[in-house]
C-alpha positions as CSV (number, residue, x, y, z in Angstrom):
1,X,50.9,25.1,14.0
2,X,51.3,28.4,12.3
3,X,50.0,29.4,9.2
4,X,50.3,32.0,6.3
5,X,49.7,32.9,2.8
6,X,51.6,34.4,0.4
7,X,49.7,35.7,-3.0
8,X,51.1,36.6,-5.7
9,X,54.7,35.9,-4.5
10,X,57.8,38.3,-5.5
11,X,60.5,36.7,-7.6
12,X,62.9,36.9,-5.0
13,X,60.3,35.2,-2.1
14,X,60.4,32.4,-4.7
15,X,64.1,32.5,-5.0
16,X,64.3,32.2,-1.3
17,X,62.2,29.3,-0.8
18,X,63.8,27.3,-4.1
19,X,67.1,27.5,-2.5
20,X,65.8,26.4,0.6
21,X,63.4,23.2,-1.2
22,X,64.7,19.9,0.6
23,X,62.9,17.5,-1.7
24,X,60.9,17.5,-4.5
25,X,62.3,19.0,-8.4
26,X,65.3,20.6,-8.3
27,X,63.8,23.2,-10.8
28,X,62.2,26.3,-10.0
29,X,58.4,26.1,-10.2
30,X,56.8,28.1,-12.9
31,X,53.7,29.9,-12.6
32,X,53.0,29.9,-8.6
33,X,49.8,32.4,-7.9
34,X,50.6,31.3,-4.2
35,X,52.8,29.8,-1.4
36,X,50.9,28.5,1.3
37,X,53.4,28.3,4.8
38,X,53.0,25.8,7.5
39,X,55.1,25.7,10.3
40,X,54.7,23.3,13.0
41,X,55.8,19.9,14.1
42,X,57.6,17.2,12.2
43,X,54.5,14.5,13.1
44,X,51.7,17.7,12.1
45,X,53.5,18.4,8.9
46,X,53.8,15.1,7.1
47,X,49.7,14.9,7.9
48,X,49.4,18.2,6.5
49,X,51.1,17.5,3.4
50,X,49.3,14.3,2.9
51,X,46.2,16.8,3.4
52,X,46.9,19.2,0.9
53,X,48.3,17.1,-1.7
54,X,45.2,15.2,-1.7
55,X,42.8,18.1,-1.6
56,X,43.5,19.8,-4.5
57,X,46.4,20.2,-7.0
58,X,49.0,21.9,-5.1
59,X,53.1,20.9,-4.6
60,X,54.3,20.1,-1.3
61,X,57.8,21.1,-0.4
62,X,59.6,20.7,3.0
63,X,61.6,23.6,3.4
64,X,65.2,23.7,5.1
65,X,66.2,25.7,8.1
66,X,67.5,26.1,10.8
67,X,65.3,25.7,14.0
68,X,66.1,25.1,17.6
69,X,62.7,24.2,19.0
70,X,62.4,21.3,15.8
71,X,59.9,23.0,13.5
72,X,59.8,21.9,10.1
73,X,58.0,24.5,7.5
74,X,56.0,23.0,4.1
75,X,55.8,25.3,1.2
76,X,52.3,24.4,-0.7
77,X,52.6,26.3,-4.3
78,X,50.2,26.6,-6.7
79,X,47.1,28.5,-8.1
80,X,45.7,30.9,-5.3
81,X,42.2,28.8,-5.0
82,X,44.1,25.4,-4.9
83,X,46.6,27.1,-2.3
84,X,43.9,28.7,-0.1
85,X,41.7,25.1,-0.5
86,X,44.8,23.2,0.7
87,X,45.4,25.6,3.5
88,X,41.5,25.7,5.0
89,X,41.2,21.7,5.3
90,X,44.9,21.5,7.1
91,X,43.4,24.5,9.1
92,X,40.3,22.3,9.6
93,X,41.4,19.0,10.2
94,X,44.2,20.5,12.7
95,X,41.0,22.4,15.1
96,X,39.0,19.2,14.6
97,X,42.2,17.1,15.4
98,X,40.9,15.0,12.3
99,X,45.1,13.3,12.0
C-alpha cells in the first residue's frame, strides 16, 4: 500500500482528481485543506475507506485510472488534521494487519 499527502491542494490537483471521482457527488468539493492518497489493492482499499470514514470526518472517493497490476487509489479530502488522522490509523491498522 502506498501513501501520500497533499496539503493545501492546487486548484488544478483538485480538478484532476474530480474528473477522475468514480463515486460519491458529482460536484466539486468545496473547501479541501487536504487530499490524503492511498494506493493499493482493491480488498486493502475498501478497509481503508471504512477506516478513515469512521475515524474522523473525511470524504472517501475511489479514484479512476488506469492500472495494469489492479491498483485502485482512494482520495480522502477534507480539513488537514481530519486528513492526516484518517491517514495514520489506515497507516496503523495496515502495519498491525488490524483488517
Amino acid at each position: 500500500m502506498d501513501c501520500r499527502i497533499i496539503k493545501s491542494p492546487g486548484e488544478n490537483t483538485l480538478a484532476i482528481l474530480n474528473r477522475r471521482k468514480g463515486s460519491g457527488p458529482k460536484g466539486a468539493l468545496e473547501d479541501v485543506g487536504a487530499v490524503g492518497l492511498v494506493q493499493g489493492k482493491l480488498i486493502e482499499m475498501v478497509c481503508a475507506a471504512d477506516v478513515a470514514e469512521k475515524a474522523v470526518g473525511v470524504v472517501v472517493e475511489d479514484i479512476k485510472g488506469t492500472c495494469p497490476q489492479n491498483m485502485i487509489m482512494l482520495a480522502i479530502f477534507g480539513d488537514t488534521a481530519s486528513v492526516m488522522a484518517a491517514m495514520d490509523e489506515i497507516k496503523r491498522r495496515e502495519k498491525e494487519r488490524l483488517w
